[in-house]
C-alpha positions in Angstrom: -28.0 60.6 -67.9 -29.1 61.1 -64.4 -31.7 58.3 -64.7 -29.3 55.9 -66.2 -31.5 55.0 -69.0 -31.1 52.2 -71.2 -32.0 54.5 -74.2 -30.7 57.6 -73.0 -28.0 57.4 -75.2 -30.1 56.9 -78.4 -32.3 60.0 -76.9 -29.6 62.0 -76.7 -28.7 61.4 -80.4 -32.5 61.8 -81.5 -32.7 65.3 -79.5 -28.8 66.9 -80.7 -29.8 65.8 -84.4 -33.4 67.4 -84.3 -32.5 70.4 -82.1 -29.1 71.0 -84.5 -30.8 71.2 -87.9 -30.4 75.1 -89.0 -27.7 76.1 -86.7 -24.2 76.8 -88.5 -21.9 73.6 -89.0 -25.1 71.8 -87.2 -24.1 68.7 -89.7 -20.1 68.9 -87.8 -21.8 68.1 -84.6 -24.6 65.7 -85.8 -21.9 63.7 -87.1 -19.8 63.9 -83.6 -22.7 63.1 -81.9 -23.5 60.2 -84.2 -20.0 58.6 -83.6 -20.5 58.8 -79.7 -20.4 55.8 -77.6 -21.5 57.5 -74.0 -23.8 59.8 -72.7 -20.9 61.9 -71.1 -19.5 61.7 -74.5 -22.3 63.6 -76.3 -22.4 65.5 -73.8 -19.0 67.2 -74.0 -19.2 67.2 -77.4 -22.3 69.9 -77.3 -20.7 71.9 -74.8 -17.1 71.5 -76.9 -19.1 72.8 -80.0 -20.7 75.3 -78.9 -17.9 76.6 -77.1 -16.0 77.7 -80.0 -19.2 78.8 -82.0 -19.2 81.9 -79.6 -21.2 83.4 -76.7 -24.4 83.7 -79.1 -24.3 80.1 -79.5 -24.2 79.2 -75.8 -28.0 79.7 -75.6 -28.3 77.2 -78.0 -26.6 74.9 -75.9 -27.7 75.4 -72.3 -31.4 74.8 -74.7 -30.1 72.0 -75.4 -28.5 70.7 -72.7 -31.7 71.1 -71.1 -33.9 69.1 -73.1 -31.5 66.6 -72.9 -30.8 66.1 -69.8 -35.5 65.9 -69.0 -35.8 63.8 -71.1 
């Protein structure tokens, strides 16, 4: 996001969908993620999920939050 990337968005998607696959309702967020239009948008949709998956679940976000925001 930082870089402004023309494919940023599409690397988001890629990264949420492959870093999502075993956690619980993974396929809920997959399909949020999928129907995103902005990189802020996926964004807060990661942190909104995991938010109410509870405090266990926020390592699994900050993880992926930063992979995300590397790459």
């Amino acid at each position: 996001m930082e870089a402004d990337l023309p494919d940023a968005i599409g690397k988001m998607k890629q990264f949420a969908t492959l870093f999502t696959h075993g956690v619980r309702n993974g396929g809920e967020l997959r399909q949020q993620v999928h129907h995103a239009r902005t990189a802020s948008e996926i964004l807060h949709r990661v942190e909104a999920f995991f938010a109410h998956t509870g405090a266990s679940a926020n390592q699994e976000s900050t993880f992926l939050q930063q992979v995300i925001r590397r790459e």
